[in-house]
N, C-alpha and C positions, 0 to 999 in steps of 0.2 A: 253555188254556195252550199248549196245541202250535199252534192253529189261531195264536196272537198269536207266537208265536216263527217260526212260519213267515213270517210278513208284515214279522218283521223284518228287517234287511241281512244278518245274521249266519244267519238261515234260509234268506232269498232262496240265499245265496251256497253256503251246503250242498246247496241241492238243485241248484242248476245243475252242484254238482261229483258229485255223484251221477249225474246223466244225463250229463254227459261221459264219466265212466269208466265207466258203461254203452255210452253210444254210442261211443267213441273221438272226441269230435269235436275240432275247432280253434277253437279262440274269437277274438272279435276281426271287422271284418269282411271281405271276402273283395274283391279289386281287381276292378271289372267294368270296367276300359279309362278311356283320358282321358273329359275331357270335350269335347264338338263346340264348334266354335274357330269364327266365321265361316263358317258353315255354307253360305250360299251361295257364300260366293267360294268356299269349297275343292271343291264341287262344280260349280263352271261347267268347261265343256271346254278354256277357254283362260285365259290372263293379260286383266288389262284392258286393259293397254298394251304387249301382245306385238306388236302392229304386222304388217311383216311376216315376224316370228319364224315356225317352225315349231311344230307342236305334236309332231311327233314324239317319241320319246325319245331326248334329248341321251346323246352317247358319255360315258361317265365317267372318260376319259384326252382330255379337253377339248385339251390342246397338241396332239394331234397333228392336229390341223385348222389348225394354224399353218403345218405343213410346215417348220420348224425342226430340223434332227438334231439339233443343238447344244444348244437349249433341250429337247429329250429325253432327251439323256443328262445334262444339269445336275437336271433334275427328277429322275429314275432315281436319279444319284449321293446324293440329296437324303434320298430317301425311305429308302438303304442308311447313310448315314451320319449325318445332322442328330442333333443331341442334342437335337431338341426333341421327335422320334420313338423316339429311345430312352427316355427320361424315361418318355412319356405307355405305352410297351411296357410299362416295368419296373411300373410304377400298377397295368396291367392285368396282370400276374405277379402281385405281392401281391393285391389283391381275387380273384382267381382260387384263392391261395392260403389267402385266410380264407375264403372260400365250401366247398373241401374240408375245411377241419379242423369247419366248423358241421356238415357231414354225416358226418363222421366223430362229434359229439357225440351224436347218435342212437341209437349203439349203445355195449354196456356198454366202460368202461374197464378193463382187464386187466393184470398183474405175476406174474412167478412171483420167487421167493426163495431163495437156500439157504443157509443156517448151520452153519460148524462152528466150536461153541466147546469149549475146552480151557482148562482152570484146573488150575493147580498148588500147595497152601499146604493152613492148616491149619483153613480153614473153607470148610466146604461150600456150595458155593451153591444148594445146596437143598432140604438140610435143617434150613438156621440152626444148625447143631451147631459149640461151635467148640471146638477143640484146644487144645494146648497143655498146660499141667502134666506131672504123669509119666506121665498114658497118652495126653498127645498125640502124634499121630504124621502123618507127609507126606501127603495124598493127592493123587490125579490126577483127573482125570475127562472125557472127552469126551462131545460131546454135538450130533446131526447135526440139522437141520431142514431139510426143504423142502416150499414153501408155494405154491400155486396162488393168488391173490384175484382178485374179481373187482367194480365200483361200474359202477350202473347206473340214473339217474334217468331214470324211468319218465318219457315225452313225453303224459303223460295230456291236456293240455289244448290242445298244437298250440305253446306255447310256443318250444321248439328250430325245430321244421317252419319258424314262422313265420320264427324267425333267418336260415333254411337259404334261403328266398325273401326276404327282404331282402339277404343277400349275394350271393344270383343278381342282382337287379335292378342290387348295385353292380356286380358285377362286368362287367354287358352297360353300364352306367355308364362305366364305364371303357374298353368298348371303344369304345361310341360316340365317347368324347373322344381318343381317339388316331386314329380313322375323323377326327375334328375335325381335329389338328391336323396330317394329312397333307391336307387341301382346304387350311388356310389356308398350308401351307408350301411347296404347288404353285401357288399364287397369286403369296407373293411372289416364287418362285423366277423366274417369270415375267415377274412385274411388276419384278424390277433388272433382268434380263434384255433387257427392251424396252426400260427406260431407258438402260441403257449404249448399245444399237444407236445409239438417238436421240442421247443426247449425241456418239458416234462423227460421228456424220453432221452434226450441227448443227457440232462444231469443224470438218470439213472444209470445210462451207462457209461459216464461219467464214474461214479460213486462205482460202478463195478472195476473199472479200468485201476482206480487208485488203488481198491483190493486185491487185484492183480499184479501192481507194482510195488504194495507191500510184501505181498510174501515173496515176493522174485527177492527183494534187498534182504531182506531175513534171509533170506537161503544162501544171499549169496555171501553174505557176514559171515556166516555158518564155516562155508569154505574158505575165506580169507583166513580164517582162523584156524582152520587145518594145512593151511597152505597150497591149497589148490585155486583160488584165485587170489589177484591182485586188490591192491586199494583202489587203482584205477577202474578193476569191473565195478568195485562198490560208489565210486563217487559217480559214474556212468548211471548206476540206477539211482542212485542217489537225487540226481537232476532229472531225469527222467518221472519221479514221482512226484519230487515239486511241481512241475509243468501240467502234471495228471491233478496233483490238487489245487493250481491256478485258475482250474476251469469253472471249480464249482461256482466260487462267489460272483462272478460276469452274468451265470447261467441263470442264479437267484435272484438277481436284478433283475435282468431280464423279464422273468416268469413275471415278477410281481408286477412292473410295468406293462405287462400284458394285462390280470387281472384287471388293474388299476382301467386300462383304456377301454378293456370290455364293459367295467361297472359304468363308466363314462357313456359312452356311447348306447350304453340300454336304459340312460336317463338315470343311473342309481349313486351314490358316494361310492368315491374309489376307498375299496376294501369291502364291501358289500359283496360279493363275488367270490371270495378268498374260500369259504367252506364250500361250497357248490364246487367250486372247479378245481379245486387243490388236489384231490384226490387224479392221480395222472391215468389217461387216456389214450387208447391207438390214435394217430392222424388218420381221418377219413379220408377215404383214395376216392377219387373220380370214377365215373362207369368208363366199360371198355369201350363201347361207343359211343360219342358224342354228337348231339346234333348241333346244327350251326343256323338251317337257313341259307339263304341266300341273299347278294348284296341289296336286293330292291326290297326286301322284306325287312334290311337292317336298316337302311335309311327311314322307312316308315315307321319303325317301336324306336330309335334314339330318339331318349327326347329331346339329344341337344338341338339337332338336326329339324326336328320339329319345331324347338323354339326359334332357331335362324331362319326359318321357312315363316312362321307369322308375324317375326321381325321385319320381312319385307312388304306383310301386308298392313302391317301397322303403321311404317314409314311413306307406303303409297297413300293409305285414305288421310295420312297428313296433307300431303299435296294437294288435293281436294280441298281440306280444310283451310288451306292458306289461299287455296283461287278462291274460294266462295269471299274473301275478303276483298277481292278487288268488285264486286257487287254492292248494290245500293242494300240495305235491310230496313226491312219493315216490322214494324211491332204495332198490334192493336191494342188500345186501353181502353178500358171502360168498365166504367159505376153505375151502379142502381142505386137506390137508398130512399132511406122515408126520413124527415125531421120534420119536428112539431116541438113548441111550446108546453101543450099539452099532452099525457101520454096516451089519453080517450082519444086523440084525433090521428096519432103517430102513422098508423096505417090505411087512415083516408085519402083517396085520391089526391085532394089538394097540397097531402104530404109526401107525394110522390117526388124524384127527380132521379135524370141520369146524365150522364157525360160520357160520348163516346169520343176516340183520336186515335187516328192513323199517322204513326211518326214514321220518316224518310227520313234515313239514317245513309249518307255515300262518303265517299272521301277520294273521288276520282285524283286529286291532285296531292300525292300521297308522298311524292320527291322519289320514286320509286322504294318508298322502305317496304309496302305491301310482296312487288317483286322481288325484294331479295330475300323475304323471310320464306317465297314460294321455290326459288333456287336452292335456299339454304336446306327444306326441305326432302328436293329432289337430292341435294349431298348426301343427305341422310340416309334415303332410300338406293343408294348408289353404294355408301357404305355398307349396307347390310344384304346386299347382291354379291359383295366381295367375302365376307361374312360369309351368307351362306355356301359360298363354293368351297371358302376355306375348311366349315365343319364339316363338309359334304364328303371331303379328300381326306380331312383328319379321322373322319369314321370307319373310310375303307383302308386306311393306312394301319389303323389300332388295329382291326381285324384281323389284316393280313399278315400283320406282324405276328399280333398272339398265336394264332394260328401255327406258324411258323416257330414261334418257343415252347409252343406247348408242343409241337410233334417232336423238336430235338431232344425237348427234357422226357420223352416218352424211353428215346431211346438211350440216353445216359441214362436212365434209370433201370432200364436189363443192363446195361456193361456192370453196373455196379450191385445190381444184386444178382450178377452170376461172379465177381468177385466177394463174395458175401458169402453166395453156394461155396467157392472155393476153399475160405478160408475157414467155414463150418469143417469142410470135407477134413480140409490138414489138420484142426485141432482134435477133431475125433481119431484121424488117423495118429498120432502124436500120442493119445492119451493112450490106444490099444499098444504102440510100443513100449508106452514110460510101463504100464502093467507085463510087458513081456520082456524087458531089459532091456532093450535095446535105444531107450531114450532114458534122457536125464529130467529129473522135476522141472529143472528151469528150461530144456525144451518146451514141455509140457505149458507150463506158464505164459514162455512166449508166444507159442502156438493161438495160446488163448486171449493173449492180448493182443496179437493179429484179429482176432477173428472179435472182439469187440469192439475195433477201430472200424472195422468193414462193416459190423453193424450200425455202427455210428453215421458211418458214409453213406449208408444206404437209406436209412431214416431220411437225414437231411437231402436226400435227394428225393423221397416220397412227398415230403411237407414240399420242396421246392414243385414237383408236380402237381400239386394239387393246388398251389398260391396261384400258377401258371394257369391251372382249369378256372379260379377265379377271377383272373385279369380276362381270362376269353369271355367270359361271360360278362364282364364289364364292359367291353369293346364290342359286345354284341348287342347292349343296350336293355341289357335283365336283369329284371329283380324288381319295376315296380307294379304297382297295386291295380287291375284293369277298373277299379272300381271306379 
């Protein structure tokens, strides 16, 4: 009979709690680290398509390779005021603040007490005698207590311990993701930032282009009227300047919705910004070499990566925490205290007493719900195993990608400003013939409105270079605080 009660769930589960509270142990099992993600790529020495990126280790205040003060102190202001960094702070307060009260549940819970009551009338209250008739008569009576207690459920099976490391894990949870959302908010700080430059720039030569297409229709009104061109050349430039002054009001939008999302985003009222940044600006170009790191060094600074990695350890000391439930729990209670009638006697031995109790607390016959919340659990922890492979792949995938946009837009960016060099060249060559006769003004003109368009083009492809250097830098996991 013992041998066959031992072999059943209800014996199994006695004697494991038996050696628990022999050994002190933790049930449940125990986090040994992620699991290996792309194992070679995270250990080759470089990117696949780092090109010719550096492998050095990239600076983690990535702007200031821009050489921008401006975009330095917009970042700065950002990281001091954004509500989207106060938010992700206050997250990590609260989890910081449930992680102390689980270790605070470790140790016993404590109250002291004191009572003074006083009854007046014609029944006693403690000796059930009541009064009244002819030998009833008034009485008084005080009566002082003060009482020490003290509750203390015994951590026999690791059950609390485990709580205590699942709210550690959220709580680094939570810093990671405020570590998060200062990279993504140094990103876009950057990224309006370079946008408004560009729009600044594209409208001026914008507003030059249309000056350029004025005097072309002047001139060429000029000659309709002498009969050397047609109404057709006129209504050609005619459309042609429309389209050139189409641009501007898109482009003023624009700008000012940039202001607007900068003043936003550095915690200030949109339009707050508008005198500061109105005044227009070169687009900050990237350095010529760039560092990148290497992929096992990008997995360890993202902090998404980092938060899916103590997701899994958060999800495991669950497990723990839902086995220590199929265990018996124990709590010890117990009071001290002194009561007296009188308060001269209150702390005389005779008004001493105490109450101690050991409560046994099991629920072996639980209809299995204890096992399925420890299954349910393990789903959990299985979830965020899938999880982390996912952000593990999406990190090196961001990388290799930027990587790869950022070397192509390196190189559309010399095609187009050696179309740029070009059409400098032809409008100066253009202007030295219109002064030696051999060109006409409206060559000269057009020459010039060539070579405004190709600075146009080349602009927007600086700013597009440089949005490219801040996406690499996003996908590399930079820009927050080591603090």
């Amino acid at each position: 009979m013992p041998h066959q009660w031992f072999r059943s769930g209800s014996g199994r589960i006695a004697a494991m709690a038996l050696a628990a509270v022999l050994g002190g142990c933790v049930v449940g099992p125990n986090y040994s680290g992620p699991p290996k993600v792309a194992a070679e790529a995270v250990s080759a020495p470089a990117f696949h398509r780092s090109g010719q990126a550096s492998a050095e280790p990239p600076p983690s205040h990535w702007w200031t390779e821009l050489g921008d003060p401006e975009l330095d102190h917009l970042i700065e202001a950002a990281f001091t005021a954004s509500p989207d960094v106060e938010i992700a702070t206050a997250r990590l307060r609260q989890s910081r603040a449930t992680l102390k009260g689980d270790r605070a549940n470790l140790f016993p819970t404590t109250g002291a007490n004191a009572v003074l009551l006083h009854t007046k009338g014609l029944t006693s209250a403690f000796t059930g005698q009541q009064g009244g008739g002819a030998g009833g008569s008034d009485s008084t009576l005080n009566f002082y207590d003060a009482n020490f207690d003290a509750t203390w459920e015994l951590d026999l099976f690791g059950g609390k311990r485990r709580a205590v490391q699942g709210d550690q894990a959220r709580a680094e949870i939570a810093r990671a993701n405020l570590e998060d959302a200062e990279v993504s908010l140094a990103a876009e700080v950057a990224q309006d930032y370079v946008a408004l430059r560009d729009l600044q720039t594209r409208l001026r030569l914008a507003l030059s282009n249309v000056e350029v297409e004025t005097r072309m229709l002047d001139l060429v009104r000029l000659q309709r009227a002498g009969g050397a061109a047609s109404d057709l050349d006129v209504e050609r430039l005619v459309t042609q300047l429309q389209a050139a002054r189409a641009q501007d009001s898109p482009l003023e939008a624009q700008i000012a919705d940039r202001l607007d999302r900068l003043a936003v985003l550095t915690g200030r009222a949109p339009g707050d910004l508008d005198a500061e940044l109105n005044p227009p600006a070169p687009v900050p170009l990237p350095p010529e070499k760039v560092a990148v790191g290497d992929p096992a060094a990008l997995l360890k600074r993202r902090p998404d990566v980092r938060a899916a990695e103590r997701a899994i350890k958060q999800k495991t000391a669950l497990i723990g925490q839902r086995t220590a439930d199929l265990f018996p729990k124990v709590t010890l209670l117990g009071e001290v205290g002194y009561g007296s009638s009188q308060l001269s006697t209150l702390l005389s031995s005779n008004a001493f007493s105490y109450a101690a109790a050991p409560i046994l607390q099991w629920s072996p016959f639980d209809f299995g719900r204890t096992r399925a919340r420890i299954d349910e659990a393990k789903g959990e922890r299985d979830e965020a195993l899938g999880q982390y492979r996912k952000t593990v792949l999406g990190a090196l995938r961001d990388a290799e990608t930027a990587l790869e946009t950022y070397g192509r837009q390196r190189d559309e960016l010399k095609s187009l400003d050696a179309v740029q060099a070009s059409a400098d060249r032809a409008a100066r060559l253009t202007t030295l013939r219109a002064q030696g006769g051999t060109a006409t003004i409206l060559d000269e003109l057009q020459a010039e409105s060539s070579r405004v368009n190709a600075q146009s083009n080349a602009s927007q492809a600086r700013a597009q270079l440089t949005e490219d250097f801040i996406s690499l830098q996003k996908s590399l996991g930079l820009g927050w605080s080591a603090q």
